[in-house]
C-alpha positions in Angstrom: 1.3 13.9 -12.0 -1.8 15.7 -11.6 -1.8 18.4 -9.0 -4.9 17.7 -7.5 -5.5 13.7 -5.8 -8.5 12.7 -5.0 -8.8 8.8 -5.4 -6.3 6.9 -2.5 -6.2 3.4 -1.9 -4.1 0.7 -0.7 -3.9 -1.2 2.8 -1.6 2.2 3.5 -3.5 5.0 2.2 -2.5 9.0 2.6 -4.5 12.5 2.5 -4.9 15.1 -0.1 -6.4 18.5 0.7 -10.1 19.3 1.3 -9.9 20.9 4.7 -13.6 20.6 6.9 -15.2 22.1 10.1 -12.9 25.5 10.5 -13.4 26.2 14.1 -15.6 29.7 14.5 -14.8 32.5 17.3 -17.0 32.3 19.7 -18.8 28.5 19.0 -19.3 26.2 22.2 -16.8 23.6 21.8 -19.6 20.9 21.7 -20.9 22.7 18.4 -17.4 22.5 16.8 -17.1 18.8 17.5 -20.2 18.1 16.8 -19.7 19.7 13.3 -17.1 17.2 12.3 -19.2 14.5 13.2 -22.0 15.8 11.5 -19.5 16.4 8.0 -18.4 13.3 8.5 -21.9 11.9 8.1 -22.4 14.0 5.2 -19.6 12.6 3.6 -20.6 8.9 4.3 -24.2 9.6 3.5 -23.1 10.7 0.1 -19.9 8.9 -0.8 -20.1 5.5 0.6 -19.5 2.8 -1.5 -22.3 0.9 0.2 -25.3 1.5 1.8 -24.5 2.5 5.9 -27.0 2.9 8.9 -26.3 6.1 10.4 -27.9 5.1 13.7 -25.5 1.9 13.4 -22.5 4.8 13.2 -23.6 6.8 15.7 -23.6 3.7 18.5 -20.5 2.5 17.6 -19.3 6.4 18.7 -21.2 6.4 21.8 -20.1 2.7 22.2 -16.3 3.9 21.8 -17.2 6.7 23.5 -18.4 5.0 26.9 -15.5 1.9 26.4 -18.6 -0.3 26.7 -18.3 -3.4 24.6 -20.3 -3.9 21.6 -22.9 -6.6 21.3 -24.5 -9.0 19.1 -26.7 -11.8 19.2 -25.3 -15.4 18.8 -27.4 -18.5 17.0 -29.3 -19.2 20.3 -30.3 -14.9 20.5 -28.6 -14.5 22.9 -26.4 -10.9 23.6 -22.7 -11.6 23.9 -19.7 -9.0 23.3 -18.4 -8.1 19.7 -14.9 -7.1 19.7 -16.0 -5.1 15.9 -17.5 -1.9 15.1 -19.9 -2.6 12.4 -21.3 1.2 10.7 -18.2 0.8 8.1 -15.9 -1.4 5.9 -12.3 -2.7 7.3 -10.7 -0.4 4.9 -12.7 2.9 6.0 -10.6 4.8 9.2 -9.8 7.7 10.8 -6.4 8.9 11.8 -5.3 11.4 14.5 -3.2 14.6 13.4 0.0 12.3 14.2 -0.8 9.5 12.7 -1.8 11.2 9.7 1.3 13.3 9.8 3.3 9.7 10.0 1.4 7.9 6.8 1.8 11.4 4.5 5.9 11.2 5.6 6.2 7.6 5.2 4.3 7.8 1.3 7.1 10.3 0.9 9.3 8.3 1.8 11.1 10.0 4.5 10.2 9.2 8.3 12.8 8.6 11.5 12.8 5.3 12.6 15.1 2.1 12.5 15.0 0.7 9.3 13.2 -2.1 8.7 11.3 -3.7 5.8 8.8 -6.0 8.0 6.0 -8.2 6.9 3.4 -10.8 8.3 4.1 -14.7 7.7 2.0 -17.6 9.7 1.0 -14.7 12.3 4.0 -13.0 13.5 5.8 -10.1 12.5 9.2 -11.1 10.7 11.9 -9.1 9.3 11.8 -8.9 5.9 15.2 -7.0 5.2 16.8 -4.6 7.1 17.8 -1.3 5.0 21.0 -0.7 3.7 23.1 1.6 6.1 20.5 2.0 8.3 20.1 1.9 12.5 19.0 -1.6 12.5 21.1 -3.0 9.7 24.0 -1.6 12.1 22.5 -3.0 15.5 23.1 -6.3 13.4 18.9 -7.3 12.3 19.3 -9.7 9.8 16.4 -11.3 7.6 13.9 -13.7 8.9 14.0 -12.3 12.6 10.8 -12.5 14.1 9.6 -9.0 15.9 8.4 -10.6 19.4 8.7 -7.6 21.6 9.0 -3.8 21.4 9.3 -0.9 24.3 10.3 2.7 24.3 12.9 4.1 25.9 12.1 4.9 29.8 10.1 2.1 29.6 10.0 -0.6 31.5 7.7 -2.9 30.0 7.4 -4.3 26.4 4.3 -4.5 24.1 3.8 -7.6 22.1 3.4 -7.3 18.8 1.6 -10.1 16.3 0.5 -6.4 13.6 2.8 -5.4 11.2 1.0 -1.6 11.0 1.5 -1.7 15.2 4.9 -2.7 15.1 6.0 -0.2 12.4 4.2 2.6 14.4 6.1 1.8 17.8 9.4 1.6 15.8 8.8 4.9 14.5 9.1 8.4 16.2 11.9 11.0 17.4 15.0 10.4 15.6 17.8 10.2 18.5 15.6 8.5 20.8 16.3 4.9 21.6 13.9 2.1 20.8 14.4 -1.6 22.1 13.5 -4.4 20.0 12.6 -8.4 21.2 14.0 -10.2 18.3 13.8 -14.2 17.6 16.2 -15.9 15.4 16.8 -19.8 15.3 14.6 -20.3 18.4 16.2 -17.4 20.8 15.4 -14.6 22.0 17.1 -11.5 22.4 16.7 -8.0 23.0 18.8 -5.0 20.3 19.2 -1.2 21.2 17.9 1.1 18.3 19.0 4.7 18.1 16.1 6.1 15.5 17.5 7.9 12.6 16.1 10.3 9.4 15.3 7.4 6.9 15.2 7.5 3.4 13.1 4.8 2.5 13.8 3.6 -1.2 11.1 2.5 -3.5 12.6 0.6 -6.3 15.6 -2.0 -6.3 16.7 -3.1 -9.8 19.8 -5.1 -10.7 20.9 -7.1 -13.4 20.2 -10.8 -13.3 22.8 -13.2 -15.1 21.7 -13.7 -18.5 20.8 -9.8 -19.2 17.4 -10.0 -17.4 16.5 -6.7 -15.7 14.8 -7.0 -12.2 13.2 -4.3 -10.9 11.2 -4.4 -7.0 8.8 -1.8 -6.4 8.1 -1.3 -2.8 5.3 1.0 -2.5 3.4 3.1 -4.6 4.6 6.2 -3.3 4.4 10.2 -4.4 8.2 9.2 -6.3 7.9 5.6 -7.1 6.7 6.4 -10.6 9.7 8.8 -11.7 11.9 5.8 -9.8 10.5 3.2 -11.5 11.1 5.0 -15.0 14.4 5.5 -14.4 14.9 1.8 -12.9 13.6 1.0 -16.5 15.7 3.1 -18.6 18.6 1.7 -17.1 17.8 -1.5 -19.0 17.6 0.2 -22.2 21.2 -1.1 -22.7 20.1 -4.5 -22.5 19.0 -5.0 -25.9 16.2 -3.6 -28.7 13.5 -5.8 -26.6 14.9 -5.8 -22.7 13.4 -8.7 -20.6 12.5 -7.5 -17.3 10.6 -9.4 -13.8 8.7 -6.8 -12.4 8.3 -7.9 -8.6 5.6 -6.6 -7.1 5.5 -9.3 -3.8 5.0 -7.9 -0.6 3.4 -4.3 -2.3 0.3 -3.2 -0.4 -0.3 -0.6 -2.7 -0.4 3.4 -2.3 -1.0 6.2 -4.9 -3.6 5.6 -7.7 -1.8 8.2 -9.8 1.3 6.6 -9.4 -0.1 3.0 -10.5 -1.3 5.0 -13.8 1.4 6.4 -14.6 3.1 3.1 -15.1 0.5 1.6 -17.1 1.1 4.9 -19.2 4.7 4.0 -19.3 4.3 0.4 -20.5 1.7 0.6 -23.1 1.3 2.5 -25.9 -2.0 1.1 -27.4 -4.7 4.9 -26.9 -7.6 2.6 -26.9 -6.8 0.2 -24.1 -8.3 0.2 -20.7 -6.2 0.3 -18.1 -8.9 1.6 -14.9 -12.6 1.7 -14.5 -13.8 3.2 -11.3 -17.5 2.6 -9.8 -19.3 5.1 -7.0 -22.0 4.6 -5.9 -25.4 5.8 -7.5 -24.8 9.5 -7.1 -21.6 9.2 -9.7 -20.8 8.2 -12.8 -18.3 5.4 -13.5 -15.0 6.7 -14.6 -12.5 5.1 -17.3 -8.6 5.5 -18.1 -7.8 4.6 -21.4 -4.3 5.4 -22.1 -5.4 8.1 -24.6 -7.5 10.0 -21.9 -3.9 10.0 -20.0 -2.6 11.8 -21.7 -1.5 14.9 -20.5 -1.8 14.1 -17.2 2.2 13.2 -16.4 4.8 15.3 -16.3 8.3 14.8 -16.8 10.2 16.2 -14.0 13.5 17.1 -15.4 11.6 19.5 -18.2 7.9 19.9 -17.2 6.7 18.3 -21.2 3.9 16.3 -20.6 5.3 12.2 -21.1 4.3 10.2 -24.1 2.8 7.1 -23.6 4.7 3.4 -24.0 8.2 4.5 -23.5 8.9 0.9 -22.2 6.3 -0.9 -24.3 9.2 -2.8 -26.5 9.9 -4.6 -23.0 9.1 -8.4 -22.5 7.7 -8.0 -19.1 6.7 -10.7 -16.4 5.2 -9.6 -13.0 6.0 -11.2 -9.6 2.7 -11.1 -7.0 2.1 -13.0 -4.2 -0.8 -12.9 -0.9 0.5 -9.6 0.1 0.2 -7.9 -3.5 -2.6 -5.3 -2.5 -4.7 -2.8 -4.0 -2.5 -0.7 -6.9 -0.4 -3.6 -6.7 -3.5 -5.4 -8.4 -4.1 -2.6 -10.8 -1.4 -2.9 -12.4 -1.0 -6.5 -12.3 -4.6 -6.6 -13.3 -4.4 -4.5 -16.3 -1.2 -5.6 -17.3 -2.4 -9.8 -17.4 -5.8 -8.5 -19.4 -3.3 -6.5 -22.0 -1.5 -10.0 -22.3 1.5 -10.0 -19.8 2.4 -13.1 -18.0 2.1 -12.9 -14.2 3.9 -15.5 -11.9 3.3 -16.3 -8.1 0.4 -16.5 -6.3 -3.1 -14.8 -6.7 -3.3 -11.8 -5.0 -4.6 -10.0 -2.0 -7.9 -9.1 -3.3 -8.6 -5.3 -2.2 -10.6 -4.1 -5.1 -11.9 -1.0 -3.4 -10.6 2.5 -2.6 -11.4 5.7 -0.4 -12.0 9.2 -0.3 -9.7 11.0 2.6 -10.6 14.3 3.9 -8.4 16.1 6.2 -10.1 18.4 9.2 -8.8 21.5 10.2 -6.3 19.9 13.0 -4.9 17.4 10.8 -7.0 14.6 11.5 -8.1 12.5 8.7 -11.1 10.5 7.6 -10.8 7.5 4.7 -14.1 6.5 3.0 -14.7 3.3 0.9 -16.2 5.1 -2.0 -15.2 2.9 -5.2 -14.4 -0.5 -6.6 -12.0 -0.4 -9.4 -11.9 -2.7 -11.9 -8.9 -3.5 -14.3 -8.4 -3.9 -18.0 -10.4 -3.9 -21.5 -12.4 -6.9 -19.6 -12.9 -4.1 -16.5 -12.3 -7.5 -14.4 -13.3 -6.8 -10.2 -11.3 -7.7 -8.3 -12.5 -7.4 -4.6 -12.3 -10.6 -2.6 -10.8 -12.3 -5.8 -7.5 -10.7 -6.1 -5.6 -11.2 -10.0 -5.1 -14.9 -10.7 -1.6 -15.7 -12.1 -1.0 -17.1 -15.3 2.3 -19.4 -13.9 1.2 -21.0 -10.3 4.4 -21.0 -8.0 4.5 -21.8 -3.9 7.3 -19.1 -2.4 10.4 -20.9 -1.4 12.2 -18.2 -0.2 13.7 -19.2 3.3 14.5 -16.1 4.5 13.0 -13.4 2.7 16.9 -12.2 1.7 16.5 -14.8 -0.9 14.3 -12.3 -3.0 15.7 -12.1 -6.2 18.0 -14.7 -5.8 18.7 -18.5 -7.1 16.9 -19.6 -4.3 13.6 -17.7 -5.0 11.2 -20.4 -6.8 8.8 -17.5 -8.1 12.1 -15.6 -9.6 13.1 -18.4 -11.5 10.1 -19.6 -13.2 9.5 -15.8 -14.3 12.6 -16.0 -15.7 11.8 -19.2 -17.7 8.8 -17.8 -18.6 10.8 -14.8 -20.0 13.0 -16.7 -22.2 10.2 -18.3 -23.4 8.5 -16.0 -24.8 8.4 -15.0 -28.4 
């Protein structure tokens, strides 16, 4: 993996390195703040993906600043309040040193908290599946719970939670410290003590499916997932000269560009294929990844070597997406469709568009929408129109613990579409 990241995306993105506005002896604390706003200017004046008003930007700080609501005018002309800021795209942000420290240990797949796998279904935060061995699994969370509720210990009042990213973030934080968590199942309620532990947070499940079919789940594109996923393939190696393997990428927001790459990189072996082609705005050039232009840029970890491309390109390979298959999720289910793969489910999230991050001096970091990618030899967009499958199937799974079982309509047709093929 190269040693130097620079394009991020996903729904959960993370930092890499360029440190801004060093704080100088002897400079009014105004001017130093006032420095990392003005950078961060500079950076959208120059990197945005779209054109931004400035002056727009710089109300929505005072606006935040003051807590006075925002306004806009409604069809009569009227000024009513608007709940949005509007200077940048949904997917632009900023995170505070401990928030940022929290995403970087969570892509690393490390972080102290309960244990949890959670999604969002029909607007409420549900349980997804509780991980093996860990604090919640033991305080007896099973699949399908719905998240109602969470306090902190010494509280005495519970938030409400209806966002996914909150109620991750209030189940997080010191490990040993007890968090208390509202849970619905079958239409009642009840309350479980969590004591937070040191997770480690696995990326890939594979298993063997009857008739020799490999199944392989990636979670999360994270700094590991790629070396994960490679050996998750290998193991199928023993499955015949042509393995056939569901790839189920359901419920994958996305994460490291580099990471999505590298599997590509893995699967095909073709030079001359496109697997990535990123667009800036007008002060860069597009970029393209061809699988020959990667080459070089993985390393195998074990020796160092640089990795050949289309080790697993024997493999009959259907992908599993779904609503919540986001941003390198669509990559490679994007560039794997145009190369002629199957793809079963349901078309995806849509999120076609990546950020620059650039991490201050305290640990703060700022996330810029400053591309579009777009996937294949056909350099399909995706933004707003997601990767369409080539097999159609509603989810039946009722709870989410029947991933990857009989039960799991998507499953099932990618496995008849596996045996199908030629």
């Amino acid at each position: 993996m190269p040693a130097k990241k620079i394009l991020l995306f996903g729904l959960a993105v993370f930092a890499s390195g360029l440190l801004l506005g060093a704080v100088l002896y002897g400079k009014a604390k105004w001017q130093t703040e006032t420095d990392f706003v003005g950078e961060v200017f500079q950076m959208i004046e120059q990197d945005s993906l779209y054109d931004v008003d400035l002056t727009q930007c710089r109300y929505d700080i005072l606006k935040a600043l003051t807590r006075n609501s925002l306004q806009k005018r409604d069809e009569t002309g009227t000024l009513v309040p608007d709940k949005e800021f509007v200077c940048l795209d949904k997917f632009s942000g900023f995170m505070t040193p401990d928030e940022a420290k929290e995403m970087a240990i969570e892509m690393t797949g490390k972080l102290a908290g309960v244990g949890l796998e959670i999604g969002l279904k029909d607007g409420r935060v549900f349980v997804f599946a509780p991980i093996a061995g860990a604090p919640a699994e033991k305080a007896g969370v099973r699949a399908g719970d719905v998240v109602v509720k969470i306090r902190q210990e010494g509280e005495v009042e519970a938030s409400a939670v209806t966002d996914v990213e909150v109620a991750a973030k209030l189940m997080r934080g010191k490990v040993g410290k007890i968090v208390y968590v509202t849970l619905e199942r079958e239409g009642k309620m009840f309350e479980v003590a969590i004591k937070r532990e040191d997770i480690k947070v696995p990326s890939v499940e594979v298993k063997v499916l009857p008739g020799n079919i490999g199944y392989v789940r990636l979670k999360v594109f994270g700094e590991k997932s790629a070396d994960e996923m490679e050996a998750a393939l290998r193991t199928f190696k023993s499955l015949g000269a042509m393995p056939e393997v569901v790839f189920d990428l359901r419920e994958n927001s996305g994460g490291d560009l580099w990471t999505a790459l590298e599997i590509l990189y893995m699967i095909n072996k073709n030079p001359n294929d496109m697997a990535l082609t990123i667009r800036y705005n007008k002060n860069r050039k597009p970029q393209t990844y061809t699988i020959k232009s990667m080459n070089g840029l993985f390393r195998d970890v074990a020796t160092g070597s640089a990795k050949g491309a289309g080790e697993f390109s024997n493999y009959k390979i259907v992908l599993l997406v779904n609503e919540n298959s986001a941003s390198a999720s669509e990559v490679v289910s994007g560039a794997m469709k145009d190369w002629g793969y199957q793809v079963v489910g349901k078309t995806t999230y849509g999120k076609g568009v990546g950020q620059f991050v650039r991490s201050f001096s305290d640990g703060s970091i700022f996330r810029l929408t400053a591309f579009e990618f777009c996937v294949g030899n056909a350099k399909y967009c995706l933004h707003k129109k997601g990767v369409t499958p080539t097999a159609e199937v509603n989810d039946s799974r009722k709870p989410p613990a029947d991933t990857g079982t009989a039960r799991d309509a998507q499953l099932q047709k990618a496995v008849e579409v596996l045996k199908n093929l030629p």
